[in-house]
Structure formats: structure tokens, C-alpha cells
C-alpha positions as CSV (number, residue, x, y, z in Angstrom):
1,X,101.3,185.4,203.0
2,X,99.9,184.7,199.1
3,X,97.5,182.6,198.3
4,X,96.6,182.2,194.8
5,X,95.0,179.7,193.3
6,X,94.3,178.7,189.7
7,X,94.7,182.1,188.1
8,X,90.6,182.8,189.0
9,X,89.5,186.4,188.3
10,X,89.4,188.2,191.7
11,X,85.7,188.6,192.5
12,X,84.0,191.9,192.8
13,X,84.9,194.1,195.5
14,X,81.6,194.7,198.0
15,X,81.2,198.7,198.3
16,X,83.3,199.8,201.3
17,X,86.0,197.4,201.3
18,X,89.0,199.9,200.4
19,X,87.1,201.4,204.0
20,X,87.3,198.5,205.4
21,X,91.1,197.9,204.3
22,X,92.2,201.2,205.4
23,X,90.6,200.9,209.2
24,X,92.0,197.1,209.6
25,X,95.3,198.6,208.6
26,X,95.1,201.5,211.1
27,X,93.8,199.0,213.6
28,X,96.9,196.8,212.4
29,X,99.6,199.6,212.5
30,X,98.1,200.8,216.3
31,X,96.9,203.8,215.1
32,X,93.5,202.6,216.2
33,X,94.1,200.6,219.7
34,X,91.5,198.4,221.6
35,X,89.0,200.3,223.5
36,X,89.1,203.2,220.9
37,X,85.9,204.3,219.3
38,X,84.8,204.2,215.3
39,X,82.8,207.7,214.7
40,X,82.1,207.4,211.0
41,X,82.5,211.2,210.7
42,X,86.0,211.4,211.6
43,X,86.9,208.3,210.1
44,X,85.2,209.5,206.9
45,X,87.3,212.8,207.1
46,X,90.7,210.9,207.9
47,X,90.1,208.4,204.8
48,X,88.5,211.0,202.4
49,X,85.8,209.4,202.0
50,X,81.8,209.5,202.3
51,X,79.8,208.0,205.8
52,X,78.1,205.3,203.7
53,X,81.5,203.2,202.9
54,X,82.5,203.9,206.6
55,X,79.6,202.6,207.8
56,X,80.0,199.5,205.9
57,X,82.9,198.9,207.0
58,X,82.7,198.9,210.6
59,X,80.0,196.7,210.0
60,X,82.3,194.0,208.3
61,X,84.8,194.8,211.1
62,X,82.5,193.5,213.7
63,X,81.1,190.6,211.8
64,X,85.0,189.8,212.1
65,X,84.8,190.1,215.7
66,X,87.4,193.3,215.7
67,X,84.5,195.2,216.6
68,X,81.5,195.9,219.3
69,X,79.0,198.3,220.0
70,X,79.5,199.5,223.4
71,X,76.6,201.0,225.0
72,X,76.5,205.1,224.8
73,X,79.5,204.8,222.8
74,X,78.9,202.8,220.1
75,X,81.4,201.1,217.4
76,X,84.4,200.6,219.8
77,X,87.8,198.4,218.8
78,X,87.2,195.1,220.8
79,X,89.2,195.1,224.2
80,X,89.9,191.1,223.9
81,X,90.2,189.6,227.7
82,X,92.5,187.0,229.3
83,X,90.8,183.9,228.3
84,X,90.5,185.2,224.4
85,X,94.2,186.5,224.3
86,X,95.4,182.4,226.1
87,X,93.4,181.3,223.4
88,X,94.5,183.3,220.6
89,X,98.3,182.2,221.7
90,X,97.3,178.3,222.2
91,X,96.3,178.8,218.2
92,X,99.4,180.8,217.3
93,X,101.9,178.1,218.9
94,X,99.8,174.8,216.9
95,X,100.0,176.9,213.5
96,X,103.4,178.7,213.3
97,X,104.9,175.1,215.2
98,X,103.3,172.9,212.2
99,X,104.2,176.1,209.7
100,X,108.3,175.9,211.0
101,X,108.4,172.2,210.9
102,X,106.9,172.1,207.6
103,X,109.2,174.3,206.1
104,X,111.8,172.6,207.4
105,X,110.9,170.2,204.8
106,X,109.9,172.2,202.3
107,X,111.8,175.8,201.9
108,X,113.9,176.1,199.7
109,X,117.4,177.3,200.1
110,X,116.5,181.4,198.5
111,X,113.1,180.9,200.7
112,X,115.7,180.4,204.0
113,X,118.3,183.0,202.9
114,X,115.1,185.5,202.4
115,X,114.1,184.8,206.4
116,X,117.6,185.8,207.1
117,X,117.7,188.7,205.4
118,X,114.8,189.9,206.5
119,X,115.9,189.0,210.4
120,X,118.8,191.1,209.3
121,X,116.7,193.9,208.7
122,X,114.7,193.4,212.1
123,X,117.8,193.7,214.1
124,X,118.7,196.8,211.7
125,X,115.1,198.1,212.8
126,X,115.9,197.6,216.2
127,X,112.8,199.1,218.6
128,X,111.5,201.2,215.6
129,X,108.6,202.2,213.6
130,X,109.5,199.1,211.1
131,X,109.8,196.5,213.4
132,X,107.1,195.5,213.8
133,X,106.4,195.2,209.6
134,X,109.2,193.4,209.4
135,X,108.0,190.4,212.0
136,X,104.9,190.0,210.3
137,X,107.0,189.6,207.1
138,X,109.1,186.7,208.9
139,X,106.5,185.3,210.0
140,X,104.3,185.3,206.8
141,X,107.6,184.5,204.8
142,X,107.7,181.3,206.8
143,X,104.2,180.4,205.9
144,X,104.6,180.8,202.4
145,X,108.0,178.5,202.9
146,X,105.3,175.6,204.7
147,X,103.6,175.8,201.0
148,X,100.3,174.1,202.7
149,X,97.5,176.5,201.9
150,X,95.2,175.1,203.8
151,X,97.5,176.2,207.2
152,X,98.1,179.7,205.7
153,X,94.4,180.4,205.1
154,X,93.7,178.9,209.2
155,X,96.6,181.7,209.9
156,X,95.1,184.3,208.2
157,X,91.8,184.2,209.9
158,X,93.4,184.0,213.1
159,X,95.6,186.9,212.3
160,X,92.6,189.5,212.1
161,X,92.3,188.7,216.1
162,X,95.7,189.0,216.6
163,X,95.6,192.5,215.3
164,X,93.5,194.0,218.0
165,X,95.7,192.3,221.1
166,X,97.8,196.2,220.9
167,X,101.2,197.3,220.3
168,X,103.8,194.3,219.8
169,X,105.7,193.6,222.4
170,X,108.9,194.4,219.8
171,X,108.6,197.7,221.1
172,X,110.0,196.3,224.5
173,X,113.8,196.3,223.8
174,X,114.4,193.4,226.0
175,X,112.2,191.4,223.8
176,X,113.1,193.0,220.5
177,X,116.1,191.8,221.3
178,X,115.2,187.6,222.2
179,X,112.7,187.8,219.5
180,X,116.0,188.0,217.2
181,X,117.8,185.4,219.2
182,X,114.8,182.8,219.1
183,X,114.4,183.7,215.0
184,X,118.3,183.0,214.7
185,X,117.5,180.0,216.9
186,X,114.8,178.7,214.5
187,X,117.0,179.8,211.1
188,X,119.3,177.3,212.3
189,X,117.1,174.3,212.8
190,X,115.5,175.1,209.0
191,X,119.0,175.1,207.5
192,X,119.4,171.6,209.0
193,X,116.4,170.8,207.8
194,X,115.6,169.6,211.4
195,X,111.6,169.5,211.8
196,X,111.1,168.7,215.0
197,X,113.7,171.2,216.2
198,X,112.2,174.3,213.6
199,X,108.7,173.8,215.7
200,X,110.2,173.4,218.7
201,X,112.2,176.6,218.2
202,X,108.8,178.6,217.0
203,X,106.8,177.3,219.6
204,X,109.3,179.0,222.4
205,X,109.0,181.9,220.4
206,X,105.0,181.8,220.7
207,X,105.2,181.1,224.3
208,X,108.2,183.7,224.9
209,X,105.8,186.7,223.7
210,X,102.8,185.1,225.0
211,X,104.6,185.4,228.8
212,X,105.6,189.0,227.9
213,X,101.9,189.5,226.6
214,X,100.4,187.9,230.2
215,X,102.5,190.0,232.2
216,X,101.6,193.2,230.4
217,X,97.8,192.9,230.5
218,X,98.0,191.7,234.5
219,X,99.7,195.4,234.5
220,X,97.0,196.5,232.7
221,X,94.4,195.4,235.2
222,X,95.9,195.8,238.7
223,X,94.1,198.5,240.3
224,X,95.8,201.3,241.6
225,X,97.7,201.5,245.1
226,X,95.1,204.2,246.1
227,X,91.7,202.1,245.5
């Protein structure tokens, strides 16, 4: 998602934020996952760069709530629980349903052809390493087809917490697969121009991953058969 707004010089960067960008993409990509710890040393040595900046940037990573200090081990990505993840899901079903109804109204015909094309690509992807960049570049095209600012900076914020929920549940092939059928679902309601129909078909969509999502964290904590 863009958002620029009245060609404003960009302001200068605090020291540590290309840290702090590399770490929230490694968080992003999985390569950090919830639960794992931030040593400054090895982070410094994997991003080439000195403590200081590191140490800044987990810093900025836990005033965004991605991080904790866990005592004896320290900086650790946040492990979100049940109530946070329901939560995080009841935000993502208001804001992408207003963001699909919107750009019902709004999109314009190269905006919808672009969502296709790109939902191509996704099923061309299939369970792979690109699937998952290709969603988030569906889901922000659709934003920037809402054109409401105001929704797309609410979306961003939340989107930092969405990062640390774990892998995407696109690397489940069963999903992978109704993720593409509910996209194709909600490409259809946009061409019609049908608002009520565009959220109804993203909120599904929401809910649809938020089930798979539920079911893999309750396998997450059941205790074993031998406890």
C-alpha cells in the first residue's frame, strides 16, 4: 500500500531504522518466528552491521509491540495468544470488508485487471516461496483501489501485528487453494461493481483463514498424549 501525500520531503531517518527494516522483514518473511530470540550479536553479523543500530532497533520493535523481553532470555519475537490473534482477525474482517466494498466503488477497470493478474500469479505460485508476497500484494492492491487513506494508514498499523501471527496459512495447499477461489469470488463482485457483495466476499475470506488459523494454534497448544 502507498501513501503519499502532498509531495512533503521524507523526514529524516532515526539511526537504526535500515536495522529495524531488515529485522521486520525477516520477522515478515518467517525467517524470524514468534518465540524466537533477538541476540544483537548475531543479528549484527547477519545484517553487517554494528550492535548500536541493532539495539535500536529491537527497541522500536517492541515499542511496536512485535517484541518482549522474556526473563533469562531477553528480546524474544512476541508469541501473540488466543484472545490477541481473535482480535487481530475481528480488525482484519471490519477493514479489508470496508477496503472491498469501497473499491467496488472506486477501482478502476486497470486497478481490477491488476488484482487479476496478480491472482493469476498466486495460483502460478501455488504452495511456494512467492505465495505468500503475492497475497500481501492483492491484498495491498485492493487498498490502494479503496483510495481512502485514512483506512490504508488503520491497515498498516494493524499489519505490523499481523506479521508475528507465523507462517501463512498459504502454505496449507488446501487453503492455498480456497484462498484463490474466495479472491476469484470477490474479483467478480468488483467487476459488477457490487459493494455489498465485494465485502461480503472479503469478509468470508477473513473468517476462512481466521478458522484455519484457530484450528492451527489449538494444535499448537494441546498437550501431548503422554502428559
Amino acid at each position: 500500500m502507498t501513501d503519499t501525500e502532498d509531495n512533503q520531503p521524507a523526514p529524516a531517518q532515526p539511526q537504526g531504522n535500515a536495522a529495524y527494516r531488515q529485522i521486520l522483514e525477516q520477522i515478515r518473511q518467517g525467517a524470524l518466528l514468534p518465540g524466537d530470540r533477538l541476540r544483537e550479536t548475531e543479528l549484527a553479523e547477519r545484517l553487517g552491521v554494528s550492535r548500536t543500530p541493532v539495539r535500536e532497533a529491537i527497541r522500536q520493535l517492541e515499542a511496536d509491540g512485535l517484541v518482549q523481553h522474556v526473563p533469562r532470555h531477553g528480546a524474544t519475537v512476541r508469541v501473540l495468544d488466543y484472545a490477541e490473534i481473535m482480535e487481530l482477525y475481528d480488525m482484519r474482517v471490519v477493514l479489508e470488508g470496508t477496503a472491498a466494498r469501497l473499491a467496488a466503488r472506486a477501482a478502476s477497470d486497470v486497478e481490477i485487471d491488476e488484482l487479476e493478474a496478480i491472482n493469476a500469479e498466486l495460483a502460478a505460485a501455488g504452495t511456494g516461496p512467492d505465495a505468500a508476497r503475492l497475497n500481501r500484494l492483492f491484498h495491498g492492491t485492493l487498498f490502494d483501489a479503496a483510495k481512502n487513506r485514512f483506512l490504508s494508514r488503520s491497515m498498516q498499523t494493524l499489519q505490523k501485528s499481523l506479521m508475528i501471527l507465523g507462517p501463512s496459512m498459504l502454505s496449507d495447499e488446501t487453503r492455498a487453494e480456497a484462498a484463490l477461489a474466495e479472491h476469484r469470488v470477490l474479483l467478480t463482485a468488483l467487476k459488477a461493481r457490487d459493494g455489498a457483495a465485494a465485502e461480503a466476499a472479503m469478509r468470508a475470506h477473513i473468517e476462512a483463514s481466521q478458522r484455519l488459523r484457530v484450528r492451527a494454534l489449538r494444535d499448537r497448544d494441546r498437550p501431548s498424549d503422554d502428559i
